[in-house]
N, C-alpha and C positions, 0 to 999 in steps of 0.2 A: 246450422250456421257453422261454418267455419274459421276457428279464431287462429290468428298467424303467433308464431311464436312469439313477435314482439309484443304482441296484444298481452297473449298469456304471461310473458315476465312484468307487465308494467300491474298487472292486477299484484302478482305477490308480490311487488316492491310496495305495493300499498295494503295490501295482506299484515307484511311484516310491520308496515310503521303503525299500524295500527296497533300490532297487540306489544312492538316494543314500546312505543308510547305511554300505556297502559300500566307498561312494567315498571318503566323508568317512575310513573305517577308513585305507582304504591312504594317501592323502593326510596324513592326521594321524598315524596311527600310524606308518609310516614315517620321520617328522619326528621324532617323541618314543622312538623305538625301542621303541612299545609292543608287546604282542601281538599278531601278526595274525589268527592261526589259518587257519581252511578255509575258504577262499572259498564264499562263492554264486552271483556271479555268473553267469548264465546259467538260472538255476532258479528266477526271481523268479515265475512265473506259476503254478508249485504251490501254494507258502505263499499267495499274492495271493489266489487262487481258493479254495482252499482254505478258508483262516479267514474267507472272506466270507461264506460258507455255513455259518459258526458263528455260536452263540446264545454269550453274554458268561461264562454259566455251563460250557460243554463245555471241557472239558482238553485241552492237547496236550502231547505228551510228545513232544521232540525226538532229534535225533542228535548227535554230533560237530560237523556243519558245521549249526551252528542258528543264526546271524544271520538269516536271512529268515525261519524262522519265530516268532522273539522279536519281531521290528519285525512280522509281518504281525496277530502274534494281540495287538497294541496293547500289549506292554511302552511304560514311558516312555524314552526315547530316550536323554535327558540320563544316568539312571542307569546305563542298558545301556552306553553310550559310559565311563560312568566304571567300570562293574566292570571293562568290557576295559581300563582303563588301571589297575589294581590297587589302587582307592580306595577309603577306607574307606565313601563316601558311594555307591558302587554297590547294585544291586540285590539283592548278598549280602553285602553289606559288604568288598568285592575279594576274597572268596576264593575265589571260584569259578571265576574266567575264561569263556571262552567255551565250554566245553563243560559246566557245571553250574551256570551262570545261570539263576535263575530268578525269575518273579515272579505268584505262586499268584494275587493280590490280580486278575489278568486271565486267570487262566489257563492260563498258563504255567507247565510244572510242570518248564522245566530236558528238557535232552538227558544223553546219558553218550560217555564215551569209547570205552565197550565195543560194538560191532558187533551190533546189533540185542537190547543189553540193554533198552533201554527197552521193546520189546512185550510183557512180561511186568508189566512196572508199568502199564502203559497196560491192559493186560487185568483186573488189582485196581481199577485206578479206575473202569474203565466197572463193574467187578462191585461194587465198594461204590455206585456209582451206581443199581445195580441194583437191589440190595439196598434200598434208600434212598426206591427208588419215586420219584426225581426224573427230573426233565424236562432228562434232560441224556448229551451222549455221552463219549467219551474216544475221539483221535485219535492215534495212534502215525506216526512217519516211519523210515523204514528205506531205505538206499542198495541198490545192487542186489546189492553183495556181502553184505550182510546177508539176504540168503533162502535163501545155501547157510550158513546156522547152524542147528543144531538150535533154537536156543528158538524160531526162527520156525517153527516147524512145532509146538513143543511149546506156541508160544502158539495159535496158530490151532485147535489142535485142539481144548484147553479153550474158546476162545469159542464155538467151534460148538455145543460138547456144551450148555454154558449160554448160549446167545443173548444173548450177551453183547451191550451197545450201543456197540460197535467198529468204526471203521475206522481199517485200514490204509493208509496210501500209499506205494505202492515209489517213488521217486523212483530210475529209472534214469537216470544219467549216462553211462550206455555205458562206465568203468569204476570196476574196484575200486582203488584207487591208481593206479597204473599199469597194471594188467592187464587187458586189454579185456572185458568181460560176455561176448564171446559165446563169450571163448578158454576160461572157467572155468564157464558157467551151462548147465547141459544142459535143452534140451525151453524148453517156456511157462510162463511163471512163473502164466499167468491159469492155465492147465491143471490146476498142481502145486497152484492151493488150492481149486480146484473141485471134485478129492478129498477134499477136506474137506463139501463140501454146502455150499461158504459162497459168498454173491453173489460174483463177481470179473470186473473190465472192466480192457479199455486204455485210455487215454483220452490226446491230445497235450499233454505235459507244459510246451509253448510258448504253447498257445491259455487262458490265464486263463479264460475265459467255459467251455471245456469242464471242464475240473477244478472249478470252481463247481456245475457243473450235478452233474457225478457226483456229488460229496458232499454236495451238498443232497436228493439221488433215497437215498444212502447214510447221511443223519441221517433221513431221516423213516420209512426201513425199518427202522432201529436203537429208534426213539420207537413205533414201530406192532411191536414184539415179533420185526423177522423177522430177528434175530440180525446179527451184524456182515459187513461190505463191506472187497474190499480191490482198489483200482486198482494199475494198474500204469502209472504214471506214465513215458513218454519224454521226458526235457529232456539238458541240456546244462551243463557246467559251462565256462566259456570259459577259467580259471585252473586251476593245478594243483592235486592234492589238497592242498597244503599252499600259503602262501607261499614262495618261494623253492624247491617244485618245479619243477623245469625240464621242466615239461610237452610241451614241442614238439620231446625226445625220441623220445616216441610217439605223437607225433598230427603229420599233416601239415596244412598249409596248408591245403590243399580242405576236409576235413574241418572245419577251424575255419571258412572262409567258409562252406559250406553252412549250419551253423548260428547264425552269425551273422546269416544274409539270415531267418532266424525268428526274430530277435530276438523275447521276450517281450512288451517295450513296444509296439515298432512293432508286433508281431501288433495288439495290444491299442488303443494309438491308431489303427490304420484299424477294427476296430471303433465307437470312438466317433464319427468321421468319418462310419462308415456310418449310425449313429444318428442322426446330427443335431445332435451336439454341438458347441457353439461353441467355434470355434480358439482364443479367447482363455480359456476355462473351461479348457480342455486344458492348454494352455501355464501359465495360473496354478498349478494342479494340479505344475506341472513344478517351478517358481520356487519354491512353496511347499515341496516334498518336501527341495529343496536349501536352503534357508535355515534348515530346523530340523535338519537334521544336519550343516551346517555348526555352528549354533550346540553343538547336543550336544558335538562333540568341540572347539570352541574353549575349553571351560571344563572338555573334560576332564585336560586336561595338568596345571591349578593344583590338582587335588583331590590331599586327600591321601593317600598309599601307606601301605598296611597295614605295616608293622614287625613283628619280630622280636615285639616286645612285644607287641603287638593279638594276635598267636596263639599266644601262651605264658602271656599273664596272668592266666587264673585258674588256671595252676598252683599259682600260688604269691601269694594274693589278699593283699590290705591286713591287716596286721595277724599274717601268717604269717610264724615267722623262718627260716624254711628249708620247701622244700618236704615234705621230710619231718614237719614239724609239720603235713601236713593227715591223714594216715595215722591 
């Protein structure tokens, strides 16, 4: 496949807002003792590639650790930054936090807490999409410890049965919290869904330009009837499953430099080097990503926190003398 330069710069401008996002999080949120939630770091080139290969109307339905795919599928920045800081001027009016943020108006239909709950709603959306005769997919994300759950299997089977217009993406970090994928994941995860009759590839979860290409080959077999796709995505998370896991624990030094030297971006800027792209397009690209989520979270410290009140007040509305008088 051949991707045209514009293609290639719109993936690292979503490259970049991905992992300045991230930065600007721990940087600011650390400062304001906000939320920080699950890192992304290191797994910027799924989301990146990914939603690059999406149309404005296709869904995705996220995970637990969803900051890269809220910033890749064009949430606004500024509100995303103020849900995590528990404002009422956020994208869900703060109640949501970082694992039930969402913002439909792009597509964004919000992750869950629950380990691979979302492919079961992701699988309703491609199917009212279906149903609907539109020109549109539904994209689910799932960690790697989420394939030994039953609903992943109990989703995949229903998509096959109705060629459903589904993909899936495993996003393997090599683990599930702390427990290494290959100590808990038995056999080929591509193997275990090709049992099913359903397309499934690997594809390097580092190289943006390849995750692009699969899910652009996996939207137009979804749009031409031949039932849903599901990659199985190799990256890397460089932070622990949480803030303040003490990741390096279980992971040694080597292991973080070997994929470190893959970094996502550099994969992806000698790409654009190899295209022809000018240093200075590149580098503006850079400065640009970091200025607007510097600005997102400078202005998100002043917004205002949801209260007691904001989520208790229509218990008991204007004009009620006790709650009991709504009964």
């Amino acid at each position: 496949m051949t991707i045209s330069n514009d293609t290639l710069l719109d993936i690292y401008e979503r490259l970049c807002l991905c992992r300045e996002f991230e930065s600007a999080l721990i940087s600011y949120g650390t400062r304001d003792r906000a939320s920080l939630g699950h890192p992304y770091l290191g797994q910027e080139a799924v989301a990146a590639g990914a939603c690059a290969a999406l149309g404005p109307e296709d869904r995705l339905l996220s995970t637990h650790r969803s900051h890269g795919h809220a910033v890749a599928k064009g949430c606004d920045l500024i509100r995303l930054a103020l849900e995590l800081y528990g404002s009422v001027e956020g994208t869900c009016l703060g109640r949501a936090g970082e694992m039930y943020m969402c913002e439909p108006d792009v597509g964004y239909l919000g992750g869950t807490q629950i380990v691979a709950g979302n492919l079961p709603m992701a699988a309703g959306v491609a199917l009212a999409g279906q149903l609907a005769g539109g020109d549109q997919i539904a994209i689910g994300f799932v960690g790697d410890g989420g394939v030994n759950q039953g609903v992943f299997y109990e989703t995949l089977n229903l998509a096959s049965v109705w060629h459903l217009p589904l993909v899936v993406v495993v996003e393997d970090n090599g683990y599930a919290q702390s427990t290494p994928a290959a100590y808990v994941t038995a056999g080929s995860i591509v193997e275990r869904v090709a049992a099913f009759g359903i397309n499934a590839r690997r594809v390097d979860g580092q190289a943006a330009t390849e995750v692009y290409e699969a899910v652009t080959e996996a939207r137009q077999r979804a749009m031409a009837g031949d039932g849903p796709t599901v990659l199985h995505a190799e990256t890397y998370r460089y932070e622990g499953h949480y803030y303040g896991d003490r990741h390096r624990r279980y992971r040694d030094q080597t292991e973080l430099e070997h994929w470190l030297s893959r970094d996502p971006l550099s994969v992806h800027r000698g790409v654009l080097q190899t295209a022809g792209i000018d240093e200075e397009r590149i580098s503006s690209i850079e400065r640009e990503a970091k200025a607007l989520c510097v600005e997102a979270f400078e202005g998100a410290s002043s917004g205002r926190r949801v209260t007691a009140d904001d989520l208790t007040g229509w218990l008991n509305p204007v004009g009620a003398s006790s709650p009991g008088a709504q009964r």
